[in-house]
N, C-alpha and C positions, 0 to 999 in steps of 0.2 A: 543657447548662448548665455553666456553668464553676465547679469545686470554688472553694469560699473558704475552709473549712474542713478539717484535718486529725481524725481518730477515733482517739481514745487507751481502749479498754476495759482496765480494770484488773480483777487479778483479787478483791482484797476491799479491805477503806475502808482498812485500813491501807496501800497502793500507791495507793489512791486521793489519800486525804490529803497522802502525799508529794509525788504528781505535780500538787497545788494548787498549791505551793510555789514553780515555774518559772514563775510569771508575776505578769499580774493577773487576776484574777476578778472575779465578780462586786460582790461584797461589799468587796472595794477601792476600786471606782471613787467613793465618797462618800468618800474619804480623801484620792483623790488629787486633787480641785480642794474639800476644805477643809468640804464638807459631813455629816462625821461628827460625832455632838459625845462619840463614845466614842473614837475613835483621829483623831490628827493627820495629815497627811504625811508628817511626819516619824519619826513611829513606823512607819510601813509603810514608808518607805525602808529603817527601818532592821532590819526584818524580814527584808524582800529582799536587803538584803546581806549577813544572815546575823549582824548584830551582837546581834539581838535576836530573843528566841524570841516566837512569838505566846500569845497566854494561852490555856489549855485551857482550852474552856468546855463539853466535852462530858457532861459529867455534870451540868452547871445542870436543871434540870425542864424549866424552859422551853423548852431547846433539846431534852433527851428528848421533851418532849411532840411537840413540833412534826416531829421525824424520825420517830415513829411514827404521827402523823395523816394523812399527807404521802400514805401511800399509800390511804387510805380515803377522803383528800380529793379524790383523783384520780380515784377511782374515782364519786362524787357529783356531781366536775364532766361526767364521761363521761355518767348518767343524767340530770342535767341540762338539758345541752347535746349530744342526742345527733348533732346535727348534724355534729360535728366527730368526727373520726378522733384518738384521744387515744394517743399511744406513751410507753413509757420505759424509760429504758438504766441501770439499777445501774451505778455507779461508771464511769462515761464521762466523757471530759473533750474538747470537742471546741478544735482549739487554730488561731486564724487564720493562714494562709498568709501573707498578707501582712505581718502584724504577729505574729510569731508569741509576743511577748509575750502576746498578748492569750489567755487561756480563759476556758471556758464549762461547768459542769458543771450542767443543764437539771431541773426537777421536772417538764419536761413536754414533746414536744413537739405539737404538734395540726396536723392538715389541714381546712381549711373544703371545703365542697362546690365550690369555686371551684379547686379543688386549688392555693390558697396555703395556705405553712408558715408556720407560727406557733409561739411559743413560751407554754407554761403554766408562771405562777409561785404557786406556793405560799405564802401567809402567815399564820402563825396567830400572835395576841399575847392578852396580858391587859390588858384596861383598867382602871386602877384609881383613872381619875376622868376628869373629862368633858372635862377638857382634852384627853387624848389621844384621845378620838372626833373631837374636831375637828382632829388631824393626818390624819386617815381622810375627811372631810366632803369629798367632790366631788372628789378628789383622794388622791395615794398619797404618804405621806411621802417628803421630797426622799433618803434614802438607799436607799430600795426603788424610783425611779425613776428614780437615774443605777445598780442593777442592772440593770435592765432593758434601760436603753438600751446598756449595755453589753453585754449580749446581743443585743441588736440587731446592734448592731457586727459580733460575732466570727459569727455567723451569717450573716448578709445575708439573714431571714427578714421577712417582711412586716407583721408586727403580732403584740403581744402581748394574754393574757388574764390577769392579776390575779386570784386568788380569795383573799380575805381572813376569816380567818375572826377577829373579836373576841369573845370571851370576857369576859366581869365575871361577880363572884358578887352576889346576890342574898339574904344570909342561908345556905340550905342548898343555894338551887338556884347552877345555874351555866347563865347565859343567853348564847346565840352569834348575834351576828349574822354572816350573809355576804352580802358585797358580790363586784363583780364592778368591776373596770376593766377600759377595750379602748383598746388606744395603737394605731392605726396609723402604719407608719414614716414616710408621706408627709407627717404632720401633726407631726412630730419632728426634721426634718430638720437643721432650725439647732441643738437640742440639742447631735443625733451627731454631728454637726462639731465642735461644740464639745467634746465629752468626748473623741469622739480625737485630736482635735490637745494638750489636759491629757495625755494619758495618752501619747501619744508623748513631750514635754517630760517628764514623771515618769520613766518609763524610761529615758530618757537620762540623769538624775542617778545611777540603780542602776547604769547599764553602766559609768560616770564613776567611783562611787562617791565622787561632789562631792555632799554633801547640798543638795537642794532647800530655798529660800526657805518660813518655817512660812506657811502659810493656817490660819490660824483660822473657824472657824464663826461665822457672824453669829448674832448674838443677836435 
């Protein structure tokens, strides 16, 4: 089978974090065709060329909580779903051959008994009104499913699994739901077309350093 992917293991999250830096990721790809409504294009352009530092959010709770759930959650999906073959690589960044802009640092990866590869992502949020359940209803919000497909991409793996865990308080208690989404690639197809060909044009503004055209988020 023919590599798509390059294996970058770093030795701790501070090498890790640096070697983010060299491309796009996951958490990019809602910026780069205009579906973030926290960063523009134009701030991630101008992150990647180094004009602008990205904001440290690593001390937020919300983002503590979720990097230390991350591995128990993994471990819940394994008991779960023991069907599936569940790995994961601390501080790995896998980087496409092709596009070698493109990386992928993975909370998961999984084998079905079909020995297709698959990618497991990890989500945990707080909900703190009923609006935002209904970004969750039947569907994965539009910035957690152009990451996804974005792993898709720099992969060339078969389908993803979603585990979402929602949290709201209750008074004293604190109540979780989990959901589960399953994207197969074959059912995505027109997407991942579409978000690498966005993110090839995005790239080319960084190598250019001609700032791209602003997308704004639809309201």
């Amino acid at each position: 089978m023919e590599e798509i992917y390059k294996i970058y293991d770093f030795k701790d999250e501070k090498e890790w974090l640096s070697g983010r830096m060299n491309g796009i990721g996951g958490s990019d790809a809602s910026s780069v065709v205009g579906m973030n409504p926290y960063k523009t294009n134009i701030d991630l352009f101008e992150e990647k060329i180094g004009r602008k530092i990205p904001e440290d959010i690593s001390d937020k709770p919300y983002v503590i909580y979720g990097k230390k759930a991350e591995e128990h959650i993994r471990e819940l999906f394994q008991l779960d779903y023991p069907e599936y073959l569940v790995e994961h690589h601390e501080f790995r960044i896998l980087q496409s051959i092709q596009h070698p802009f493109m990386q992928a640092s993975l909370d998961g990866e999984i084998t079905d008994q079909e020995e297709r590869k698959g990618i497991l992502e990890i989500k945990t949020t707080n909900i703190l009104h009923s609006m935002q359940y209904e970004k969750w209803k039947d569907r994965i919000p539009d910035n957690y499913y152009l990451q996804v497909l974005h792993y898709l991409l720099v992969t060339g793996y078969d389908f993803v699994v979603l585990r979402a865990h929602l949290n709201s308080s209750w008074g004293k208690d604190v109540r979780t739901q989990v959901r589960h989404y399953f994207i197969e690639r074959n059912e995505v197809q027109e997407d991942l077309d579409y978000l690498l060909q966005e993110e090839i044009k995005f790239w080319k503004y960084v190598e250019s350093g001609r700032k791209p055209p602003l997308i704004l988020p639809e309201i």
